[in-house]
N, C-alpha and C positions, 0 to 999 in steps of 0.2 A: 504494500500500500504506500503510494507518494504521499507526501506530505505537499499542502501548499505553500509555498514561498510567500513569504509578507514583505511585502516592497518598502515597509516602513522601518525607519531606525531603531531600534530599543536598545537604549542601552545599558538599560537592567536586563533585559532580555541576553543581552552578548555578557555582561558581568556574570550572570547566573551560568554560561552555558562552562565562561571560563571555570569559575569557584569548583564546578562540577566536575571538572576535568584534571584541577589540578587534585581534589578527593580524591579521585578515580585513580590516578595514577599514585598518590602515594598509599592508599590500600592494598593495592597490586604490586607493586614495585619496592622489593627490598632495597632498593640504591638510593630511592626519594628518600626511603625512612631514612637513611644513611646523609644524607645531603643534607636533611633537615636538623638532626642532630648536629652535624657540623654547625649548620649557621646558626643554631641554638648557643651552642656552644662558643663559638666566637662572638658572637653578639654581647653573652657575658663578660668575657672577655674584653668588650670592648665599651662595657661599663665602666670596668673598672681601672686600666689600661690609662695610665696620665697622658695623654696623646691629645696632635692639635685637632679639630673640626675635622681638618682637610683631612688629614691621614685616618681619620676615624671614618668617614663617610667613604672612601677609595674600598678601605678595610671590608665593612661592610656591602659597598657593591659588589665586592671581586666574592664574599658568600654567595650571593643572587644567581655568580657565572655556575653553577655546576645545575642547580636546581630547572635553571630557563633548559640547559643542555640535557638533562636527564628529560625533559619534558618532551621537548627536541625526538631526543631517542624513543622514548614511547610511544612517539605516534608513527613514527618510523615503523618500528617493530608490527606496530596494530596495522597499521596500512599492508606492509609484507605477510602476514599473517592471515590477512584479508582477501588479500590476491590469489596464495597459494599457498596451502598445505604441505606443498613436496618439496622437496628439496631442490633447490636452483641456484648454479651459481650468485646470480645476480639477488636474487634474495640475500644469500648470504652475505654480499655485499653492499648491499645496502643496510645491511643490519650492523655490522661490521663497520660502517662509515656513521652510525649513529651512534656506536661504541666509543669512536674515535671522539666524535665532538663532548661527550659526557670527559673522558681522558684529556683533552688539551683546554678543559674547562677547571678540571682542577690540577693540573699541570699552572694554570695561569694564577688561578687563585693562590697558588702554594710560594710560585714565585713573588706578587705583589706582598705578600706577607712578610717572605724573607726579606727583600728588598725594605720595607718599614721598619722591619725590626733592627735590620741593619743600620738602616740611616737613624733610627732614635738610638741606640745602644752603642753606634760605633762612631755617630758623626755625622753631619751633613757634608763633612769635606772629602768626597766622591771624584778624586783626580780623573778617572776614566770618563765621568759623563757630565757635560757640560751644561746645565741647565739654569738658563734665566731665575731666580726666584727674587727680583725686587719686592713684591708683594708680603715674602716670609714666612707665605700658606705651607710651606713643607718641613717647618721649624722646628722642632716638638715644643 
């Protein structure tokens, strides 16, 4: 049975289809529950963590990168799993390429961390990388 398309915008309508979606996927998805604990976890972290705005808000987005990527892969998966049951190269690459984006998600989150940790605990004076900061937002 189709469904009819409503030509009109909702956008409780799209908020709710999201909220729904992202439930779905961390009920199902042991890596969500995993990704969520992480940004649980840092989030504390970054309560309590004497750091400026800046480096606390970068902290905190770079949490966001695994869970948006996990989500990423999820539908990946469901879309592949949708299509075909059997085994196919190309399935498996595409499942495999949604793998990858969850892995250089927190691959990136791991680095912006160290990178912060580094620059409050060892220095802002970073001879390798030459960055503007007249402003002072990267201060601690």
């Amino acid at each position: 049975m189709k469904r009819e398309k409503s030509r009109r915008f909702s956008l409780w309508r799209n908020l709710t289809h999201s909220i729904h979606g992202i439930i779905e996927v961390t009920r199902n998805e042991t890596p969500m529950k995993a990704d969520i604990l992480l940004l649980i976890a840092g989030s504390a972290i970054l309560i309590v963590w004497d750091i400026s705005f800046t480096r606390r808000a970068v902290l905190f987005v770079s949490l966001l990168l695994p869970i948006f990527a996990e989500l990423i892969n999820s539908a990946i998966e469901r879309v592949v799993d949708l299509v075909t049951e059997d085994y196919h190269d190309l399935a498996k690459t595409a499942k495999d390429a949604g793998s990858a984006v969850v892995f250089v998600a927190l691959v990136i989150t791991s680095l912006v961390w160290a990178i912060v940790f580094w620059l409050v605990y060892f220095g802002d004076s970073v001879t390798a990388v030459s960055v503007s900061d007249s402003a002072g937002l990267w201060r601690a």
